[in-house]
C-alpha positions as CSV (number, residue, x, y, z in Angstrom):
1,X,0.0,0.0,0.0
2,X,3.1,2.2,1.1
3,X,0.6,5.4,1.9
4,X,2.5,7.4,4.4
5,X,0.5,8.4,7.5
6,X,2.0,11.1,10.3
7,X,0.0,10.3,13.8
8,X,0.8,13.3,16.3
9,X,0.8,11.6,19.3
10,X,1.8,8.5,21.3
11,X,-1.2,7.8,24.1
12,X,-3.8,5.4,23.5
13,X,-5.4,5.8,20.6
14,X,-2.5,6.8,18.7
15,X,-0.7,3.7,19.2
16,X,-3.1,1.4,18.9
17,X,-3.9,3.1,15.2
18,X,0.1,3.0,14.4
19,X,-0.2,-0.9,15.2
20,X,-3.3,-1.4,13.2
21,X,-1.9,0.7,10.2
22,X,1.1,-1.0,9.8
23,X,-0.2,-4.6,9.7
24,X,-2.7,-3.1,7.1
25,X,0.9,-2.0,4.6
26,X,0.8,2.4,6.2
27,X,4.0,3.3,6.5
28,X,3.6,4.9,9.7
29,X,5.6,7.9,11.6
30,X,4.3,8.7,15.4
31,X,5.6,11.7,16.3
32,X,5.3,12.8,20.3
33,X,6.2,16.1,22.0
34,X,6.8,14.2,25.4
35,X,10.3,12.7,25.4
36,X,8.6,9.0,26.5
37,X,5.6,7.5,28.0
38,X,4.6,9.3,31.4
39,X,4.7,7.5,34.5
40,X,1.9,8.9,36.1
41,X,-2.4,8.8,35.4
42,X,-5.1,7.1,37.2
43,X,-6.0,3.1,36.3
44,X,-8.1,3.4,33.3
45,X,-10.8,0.7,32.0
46,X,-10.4,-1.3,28.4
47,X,-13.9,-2.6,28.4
48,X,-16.8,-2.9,25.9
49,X,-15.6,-2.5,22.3
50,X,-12.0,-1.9,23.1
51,X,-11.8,-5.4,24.9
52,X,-11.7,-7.0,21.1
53,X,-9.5,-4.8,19.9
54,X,-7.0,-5.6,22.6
55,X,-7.2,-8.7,22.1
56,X,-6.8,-9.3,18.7
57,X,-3.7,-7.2,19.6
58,X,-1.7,-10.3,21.2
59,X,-1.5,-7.9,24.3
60,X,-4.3,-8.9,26.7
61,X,-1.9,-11.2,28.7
62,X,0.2,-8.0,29.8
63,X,-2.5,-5.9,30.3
64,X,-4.2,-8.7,33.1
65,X,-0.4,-8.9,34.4
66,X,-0.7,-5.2,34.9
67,X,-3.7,-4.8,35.7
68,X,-5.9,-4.3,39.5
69,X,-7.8,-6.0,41.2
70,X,-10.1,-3.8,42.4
71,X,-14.0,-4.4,43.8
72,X,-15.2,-2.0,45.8
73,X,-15.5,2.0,46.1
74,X,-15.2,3.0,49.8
75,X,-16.1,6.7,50.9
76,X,-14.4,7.5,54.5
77,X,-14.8,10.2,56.6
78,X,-12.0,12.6,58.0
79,X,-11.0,9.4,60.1
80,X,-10.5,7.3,57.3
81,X,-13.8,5.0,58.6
82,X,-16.1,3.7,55.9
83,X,-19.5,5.9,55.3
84,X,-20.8,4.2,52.2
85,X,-19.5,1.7,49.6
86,X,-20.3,0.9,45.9
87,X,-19.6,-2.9,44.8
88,X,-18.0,-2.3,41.7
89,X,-18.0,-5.5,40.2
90,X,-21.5,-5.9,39.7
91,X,-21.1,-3.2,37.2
92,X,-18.9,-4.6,34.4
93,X,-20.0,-3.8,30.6
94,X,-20.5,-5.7,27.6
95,X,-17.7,-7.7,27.7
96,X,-17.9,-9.0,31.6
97,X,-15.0,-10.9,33.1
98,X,-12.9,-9.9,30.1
99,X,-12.8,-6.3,31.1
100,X,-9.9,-5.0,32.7
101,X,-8.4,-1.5,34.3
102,X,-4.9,-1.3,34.1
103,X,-2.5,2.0,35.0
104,X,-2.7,4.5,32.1
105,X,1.2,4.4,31.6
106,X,1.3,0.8,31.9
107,X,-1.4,1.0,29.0
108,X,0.4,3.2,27.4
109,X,3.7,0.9,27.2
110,X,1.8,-2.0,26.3
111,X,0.4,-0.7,23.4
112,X,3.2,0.8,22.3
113,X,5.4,-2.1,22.9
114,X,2.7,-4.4,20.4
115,X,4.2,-2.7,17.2
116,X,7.1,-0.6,18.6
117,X,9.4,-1.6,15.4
118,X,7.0,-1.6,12.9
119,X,7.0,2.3,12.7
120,X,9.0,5.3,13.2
121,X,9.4,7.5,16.2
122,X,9.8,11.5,16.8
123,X,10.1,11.5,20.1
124,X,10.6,15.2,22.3
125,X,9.0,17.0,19.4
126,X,5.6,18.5,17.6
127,X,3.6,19.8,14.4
128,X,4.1,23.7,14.5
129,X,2.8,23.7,10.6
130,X,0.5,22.2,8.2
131,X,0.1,23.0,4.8
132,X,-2.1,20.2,3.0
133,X,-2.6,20.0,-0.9
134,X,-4.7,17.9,-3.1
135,X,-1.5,15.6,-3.4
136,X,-0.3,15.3,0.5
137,X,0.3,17.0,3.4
138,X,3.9,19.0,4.2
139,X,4.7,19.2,8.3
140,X,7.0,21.4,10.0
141,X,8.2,20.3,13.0
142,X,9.9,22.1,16.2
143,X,13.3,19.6,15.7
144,X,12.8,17.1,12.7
145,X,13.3,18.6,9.5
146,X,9.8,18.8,7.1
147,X,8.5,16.1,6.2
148,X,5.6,15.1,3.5
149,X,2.6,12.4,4.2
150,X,-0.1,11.7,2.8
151,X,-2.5,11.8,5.6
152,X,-1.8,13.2,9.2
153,X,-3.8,12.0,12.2
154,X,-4.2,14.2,15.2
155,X,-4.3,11.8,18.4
156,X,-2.3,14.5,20.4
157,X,-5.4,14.7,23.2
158,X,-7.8,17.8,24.2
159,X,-5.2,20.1,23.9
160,X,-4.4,18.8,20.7
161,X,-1.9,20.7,18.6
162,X,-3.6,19.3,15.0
163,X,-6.8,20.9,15.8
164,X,-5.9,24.2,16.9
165,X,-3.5,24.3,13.2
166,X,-7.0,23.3,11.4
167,X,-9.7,23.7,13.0
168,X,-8.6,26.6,15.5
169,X,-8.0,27.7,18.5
170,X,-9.8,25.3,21.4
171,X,-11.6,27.7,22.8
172,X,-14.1,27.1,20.3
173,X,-14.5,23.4,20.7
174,X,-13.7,22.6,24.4
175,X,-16.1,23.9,26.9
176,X,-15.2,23.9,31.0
177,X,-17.1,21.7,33.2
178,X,-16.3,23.8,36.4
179,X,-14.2,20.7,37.7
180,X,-10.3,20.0,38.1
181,X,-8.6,17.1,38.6
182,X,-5.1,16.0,39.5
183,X,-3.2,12.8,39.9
184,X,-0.1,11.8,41.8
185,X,1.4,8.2,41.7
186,X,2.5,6.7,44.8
187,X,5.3,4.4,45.0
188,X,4.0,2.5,47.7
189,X,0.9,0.5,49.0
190,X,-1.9,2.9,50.4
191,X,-4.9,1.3,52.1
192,X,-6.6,-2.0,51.0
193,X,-5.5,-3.1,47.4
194,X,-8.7,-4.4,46.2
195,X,-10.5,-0.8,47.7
196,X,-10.8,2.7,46.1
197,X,-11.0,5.1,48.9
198,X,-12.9,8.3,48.3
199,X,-12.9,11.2,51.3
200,X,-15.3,14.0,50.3
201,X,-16.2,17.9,51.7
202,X,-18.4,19.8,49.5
203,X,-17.1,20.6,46.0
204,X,-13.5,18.8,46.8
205,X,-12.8,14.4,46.6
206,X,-9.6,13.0,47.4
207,X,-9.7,9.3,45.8
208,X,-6.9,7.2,46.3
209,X,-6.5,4.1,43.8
210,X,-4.7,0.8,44.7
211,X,-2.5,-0.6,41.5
212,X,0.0,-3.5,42.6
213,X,1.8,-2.3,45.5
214,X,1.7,1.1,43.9
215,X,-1.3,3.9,44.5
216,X,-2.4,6.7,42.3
217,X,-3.6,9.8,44.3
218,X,-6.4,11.6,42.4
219,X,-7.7,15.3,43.9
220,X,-10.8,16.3,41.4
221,X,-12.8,19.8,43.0
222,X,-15.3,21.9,41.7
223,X,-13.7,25.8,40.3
224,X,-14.7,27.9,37.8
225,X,-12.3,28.7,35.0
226,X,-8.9,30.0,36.3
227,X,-8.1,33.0,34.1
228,X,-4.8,32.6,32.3
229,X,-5.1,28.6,32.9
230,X,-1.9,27.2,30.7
231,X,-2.1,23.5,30.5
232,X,1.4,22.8,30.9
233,X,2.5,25.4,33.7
234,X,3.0,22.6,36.4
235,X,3.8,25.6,38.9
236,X,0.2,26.9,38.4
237,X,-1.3,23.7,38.9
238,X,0.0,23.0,42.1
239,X,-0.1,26.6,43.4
240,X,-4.2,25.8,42.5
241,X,-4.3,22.3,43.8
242,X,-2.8,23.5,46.9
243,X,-5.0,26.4,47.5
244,X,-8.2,24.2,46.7
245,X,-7.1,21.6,49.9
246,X,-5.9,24.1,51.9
247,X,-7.6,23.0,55.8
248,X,-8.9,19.7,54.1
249,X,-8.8,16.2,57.0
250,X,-8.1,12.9,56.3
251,X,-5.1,11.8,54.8
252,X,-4.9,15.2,52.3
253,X,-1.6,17.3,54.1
254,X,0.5,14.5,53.7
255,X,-0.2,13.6,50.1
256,X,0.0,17.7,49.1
257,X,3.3,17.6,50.3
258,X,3.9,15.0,48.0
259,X,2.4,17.2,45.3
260,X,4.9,19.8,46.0
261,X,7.5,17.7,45.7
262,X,6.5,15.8,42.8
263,X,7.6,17.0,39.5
264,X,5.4,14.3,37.4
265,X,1.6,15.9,38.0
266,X,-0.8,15.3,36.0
267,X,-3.4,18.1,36.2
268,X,-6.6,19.6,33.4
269,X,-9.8,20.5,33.5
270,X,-12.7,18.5,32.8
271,X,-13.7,19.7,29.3
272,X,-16.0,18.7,27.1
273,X,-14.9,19.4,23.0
274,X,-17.1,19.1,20.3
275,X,-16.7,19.5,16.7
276,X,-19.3,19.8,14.1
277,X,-16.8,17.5,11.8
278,X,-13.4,15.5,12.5
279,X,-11.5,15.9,9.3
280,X,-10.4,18.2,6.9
281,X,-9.1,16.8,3.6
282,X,-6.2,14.4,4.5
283,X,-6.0,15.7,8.1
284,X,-8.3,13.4,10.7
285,X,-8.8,13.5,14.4
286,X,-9.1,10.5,17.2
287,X,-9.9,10.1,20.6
288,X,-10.0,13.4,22.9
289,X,-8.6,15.2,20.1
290,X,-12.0,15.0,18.0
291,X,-14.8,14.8,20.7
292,X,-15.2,13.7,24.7
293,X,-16.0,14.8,28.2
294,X,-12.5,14.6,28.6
295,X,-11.4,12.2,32.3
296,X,-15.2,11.4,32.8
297,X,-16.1,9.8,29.4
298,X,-14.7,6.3,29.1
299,X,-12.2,8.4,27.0
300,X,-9.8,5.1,26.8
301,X,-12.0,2.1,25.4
302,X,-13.3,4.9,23.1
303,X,-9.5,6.1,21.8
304,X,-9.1,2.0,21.6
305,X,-12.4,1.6,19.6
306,X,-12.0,4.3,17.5
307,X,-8.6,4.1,16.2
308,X,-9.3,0.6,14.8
309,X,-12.3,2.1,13.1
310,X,-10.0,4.7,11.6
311,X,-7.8,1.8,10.5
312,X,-10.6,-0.5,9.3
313,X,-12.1,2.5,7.5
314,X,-8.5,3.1,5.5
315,X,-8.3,0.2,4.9
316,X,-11.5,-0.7,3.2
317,X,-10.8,2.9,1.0
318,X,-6.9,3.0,0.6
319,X,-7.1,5.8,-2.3
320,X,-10.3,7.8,-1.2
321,X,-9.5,9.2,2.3
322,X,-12.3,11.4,2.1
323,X,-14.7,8.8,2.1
324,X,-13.1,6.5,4.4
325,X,-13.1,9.6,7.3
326,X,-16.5,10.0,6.7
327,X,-17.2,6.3,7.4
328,X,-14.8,6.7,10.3
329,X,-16.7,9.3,11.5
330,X,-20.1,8.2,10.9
331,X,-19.7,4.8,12.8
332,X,-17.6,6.1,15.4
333,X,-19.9,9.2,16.9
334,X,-22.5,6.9,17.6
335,X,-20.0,5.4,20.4
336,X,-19.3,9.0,21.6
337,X,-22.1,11.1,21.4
338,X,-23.9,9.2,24.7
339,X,-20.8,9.7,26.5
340,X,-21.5,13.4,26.2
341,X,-23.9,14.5,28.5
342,X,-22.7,12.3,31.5
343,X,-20.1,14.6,33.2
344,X,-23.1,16.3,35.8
345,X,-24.9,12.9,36.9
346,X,-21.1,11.9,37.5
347,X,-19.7,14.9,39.2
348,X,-22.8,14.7,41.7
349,X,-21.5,11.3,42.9
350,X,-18.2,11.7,42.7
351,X,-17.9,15.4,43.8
352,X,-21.1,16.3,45.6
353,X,-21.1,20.6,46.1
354,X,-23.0,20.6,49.8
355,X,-22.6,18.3,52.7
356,X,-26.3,17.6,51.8
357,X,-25.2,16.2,48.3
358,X,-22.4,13.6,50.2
359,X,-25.6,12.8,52.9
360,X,-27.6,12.3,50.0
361,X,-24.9,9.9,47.7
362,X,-24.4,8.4,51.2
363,X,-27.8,7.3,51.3
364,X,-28.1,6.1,48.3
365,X,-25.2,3.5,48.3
366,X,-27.5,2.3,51.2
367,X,-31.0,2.0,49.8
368,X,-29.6,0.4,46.6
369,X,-26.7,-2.6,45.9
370,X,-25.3,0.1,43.8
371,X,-25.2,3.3,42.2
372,X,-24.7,1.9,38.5
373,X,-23.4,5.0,36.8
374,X,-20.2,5.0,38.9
375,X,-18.6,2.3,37.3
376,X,-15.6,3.8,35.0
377,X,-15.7,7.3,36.1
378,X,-13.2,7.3,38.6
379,X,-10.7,6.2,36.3
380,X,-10.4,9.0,33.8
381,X,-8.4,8.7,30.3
382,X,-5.2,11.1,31.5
């Protein structure tokens, strides 16, 4: 086939496209600003539709050897004693005991590991330009020298750097949620490891996430929009994380001392982008990058399921892009578009805003076995 294909990013969805491209005859480039995978992110689930894809990967065994073994969501109080619990294994999807929720940068690796040497690598760089043509598409990088593909695939996340060169800037796509949330990965054991143990005060949850011996620390709180917000300005984020905990019980002095020691934090808003189309001519868009409630919309399995649309859908029309993002597209949004409008019923378990909201979620853990739309939005796609 020899069709060149430029995929900015190296997270989820873009790897898992680079490996299904290059069985299918792409010659395939991944080019990623970060100079390797990152070691930190929350546990993330690879259920429903993604748990196929996986699988016909050849990479299922790692991901179980990586993966938790979690079942149930406590909520403690400022002593640490359990108020209310949520069974979460009576809540798996489609594809039942197959499912499994491994640690993002575990994920990460393992995908990338599945075709590591069937494609090329620009690592510790980015697309500053793009300038397509009926013929192909010339990059400009910030290191590598320009380069021409034939198509270019934007995987590069919500903040993605192919969107804002096409579309423009996110502010017209991405729209706040009036929630933050942080993670911090722990090298060591932290509670129970089959428990997830949530503290709440109104607006503000501490969850802390057992993975093999290891935790992951995840602060999520209620905020408007912080004026001059800058994605990448780690000083900002803690500075903001800090001030949000400030006078906060339970175990969250020791872990924001960790934060400010830490220099691998992950921390964003919850956003959700929309776009009335994901492609322009040979440019396309996967994953966060083209539509999600970004950390609260099962942003993983979709990423999974959608890039092996996007390769099917190539596949099927090798010389007519146009028609086979269109197919991409068409199939794929109706995965995405009920994941949309999820982010408030989950924010009002997860985050109540008043001591009445935790009484009331409280309650409710009670009256039923389970609350059944907790399941997966703990674990966001970071």
């Amino acid at each position: 086939m020899n069709k060149t294909v430029l995929i900015s990013g190296a997270g989820i969805g873009g790897s898992t496209l680079a490996f299904w491209l290059a069985r299918r005859g792409f010659e395939v480039t991944v080019v990623e600003r970060a100079a390797g995978v990152r070691s930190s992110g929350n546990p993330v689930d690879v259920k429903g539709p993604a748990v196929e894809v996986v699988e016909q990967m050849g990479v299922m065994p790692q991901l179980r050897a990586a993966g938790s073994d979690v079942s149930r969501m406590s909520f403690v109080d400022s002593h640490g004693r359990q108020v209310a619990h949520v069974d979460l294994k009576a809540f798996q999807g489609s594809a039942g005991a197959r499912e499994v929720e491994v640690p993002r940068a575990d994920l990460a690796n393992i995908l990338l590991d599945a075709g590591r040497e069937q494609y090329e690598f620009l690592w510790n760089d980015t697309i500053t330009d793009l300038a397509q043509d009926p013929a192909g598409v010339d990059v400009t990088f910030a290191a590598a020298p320009p380069r021409r593909f034939d198509l270019v695939i934007g995987a590069d996340g919500l903040h993605s750097a192919v969107r804002r060169s096409v579309f423009g800037e996110e502010t017209a796509f991405l729209t706040h949620q009036g929630i933050y949330v942080a993670t911090l990965r722990i090298a060591e054991p932290f509670g129970s490891d089959r428990k997830v143990l949530i503290y709440n005060t109104p607006g503000r949850a501490l969850a802390v996430h057992p993975t093999r011996g290891r935790a992951v620390a995840a602060f999520m709180f209620r905020h408007q929009g912080i004026p001059g917000y800058d994605h990448r300005d780690t000083a900002q984020h803690k500075r903001t994380l800090i001030e949000a905990f400030t006078d906060q019980g339970w175990r969250v002095p020791e872990l924001l001392d960790r934060v400010r020691d830490t220099d691998d934090l992950f921390f964003d808003s919850v956003s959700k982008g929309e776009l009335p189309q994901w492609s322009d001519g040979r440019i396309a868009l996967l994953g966060d990058a083209a539509s999600c409630v970004s950390l609260f919309g099962d942003g993983t399995t979709l990423a999974i399921a959608g890039a092996y649309t996007l390769a099917e859908a190539l596949t099927a029309d090798p010389d007519d892009h146009r028609a086979a993002f269109r197919n991409y597209e068409r199939q794929h949004r109706m995965l995405v578009e009920p994941k949309l409008n999820g982010v408030t019923a989950a924010a009002a378990l997860l985050i109540p805003a008043t001591r009445a909201g935790i009484a009331i979620r409280n309650a409710a853990t009670r009256v039923v076995p389970a609350i059944t739309a907790v399941r997966g939005l703990l674990r966001p796609a970071a």
